[in-house]
N, C-alpha and C positions, 0 to 999 in steps of 0.2 A: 596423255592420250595414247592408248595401246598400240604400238605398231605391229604392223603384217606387212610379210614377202612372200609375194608367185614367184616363185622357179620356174620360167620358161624351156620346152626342150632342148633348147640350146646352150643352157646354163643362166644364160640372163635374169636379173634377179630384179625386180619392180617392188618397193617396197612404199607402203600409204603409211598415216598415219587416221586411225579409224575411229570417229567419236565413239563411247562408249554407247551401246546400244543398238547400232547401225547395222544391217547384216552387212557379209563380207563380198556379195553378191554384187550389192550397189557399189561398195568400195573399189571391186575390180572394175567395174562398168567404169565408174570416173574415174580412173588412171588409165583409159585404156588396156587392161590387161590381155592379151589374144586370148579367144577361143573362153573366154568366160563371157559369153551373151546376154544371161537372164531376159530370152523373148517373153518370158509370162511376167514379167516384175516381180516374181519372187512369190509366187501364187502354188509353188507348186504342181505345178501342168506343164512343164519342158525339160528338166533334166539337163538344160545348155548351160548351168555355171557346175559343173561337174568339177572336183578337183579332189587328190589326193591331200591328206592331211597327212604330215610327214610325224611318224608313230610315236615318235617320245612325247607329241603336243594330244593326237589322238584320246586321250583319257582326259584331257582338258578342254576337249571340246564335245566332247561326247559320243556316245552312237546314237545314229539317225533313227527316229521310229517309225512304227508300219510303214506311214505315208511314204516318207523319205524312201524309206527301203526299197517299196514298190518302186518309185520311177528311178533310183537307180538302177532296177532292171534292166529298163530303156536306155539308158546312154548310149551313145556312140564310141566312147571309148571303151576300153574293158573295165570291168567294177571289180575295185580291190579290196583287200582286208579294211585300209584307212578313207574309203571313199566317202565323201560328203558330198552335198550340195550345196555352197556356199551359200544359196540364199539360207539356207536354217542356221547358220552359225553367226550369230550375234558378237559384236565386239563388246571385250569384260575388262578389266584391269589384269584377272589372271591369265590372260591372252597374248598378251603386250610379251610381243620376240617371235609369236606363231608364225610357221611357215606352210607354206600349202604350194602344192606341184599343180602345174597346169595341165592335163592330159592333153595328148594328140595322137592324133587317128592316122 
């Protein structure tokens, strides 16, 4: 099973183990992750599991389209080169090590 690590601002580091095909979204929600909410379930309508994708995994997990695009607009954090929204990032086998930073405001 692929693993994945949040980087909390603090450096604290939360790491699941994510069935393959799950978003990453849901995975933060059940570990507690701070500040990854997913109020819409991953619908695409909130923008609240916002997270940096740390750029060497970025090609690995893709760029976000239109949709995406657009409501990273909205976040409350600042939107950066590697921004995703966790719910669009599905767990793969070539995943397994991915890291993702947690924004904060």
């Amino acid at each position: 099973m692929p693993k994945v690590t949040w980087i909390l601002k603090d450096g604290k580091e939360i790491t699941a183990e994510v069935p393959v095909g799950h978003n990453l979204m849901e995975a933060a929600v059940a570990k507690n992750v701070p500040n990854v909410i997913g109020e819409c379930g991953g619908c695409l309508s909130c923008a609240t599991c916002h997270v940096y994708v740390e750029p060497e995994w970025y090609g690995k997990t893709g760029a976000p389209d239109d949709m995406e695009s657009e409501m990273l607009e909205i976040t409350v954090a600042e939107r950066k080169p590697t921004s995703r929204l966790s719910c669009q990032i599905k767990s793969a086998p070539e995943l397994d090590g991915l890291v993702l930073r947690v924004p904060y405001i």
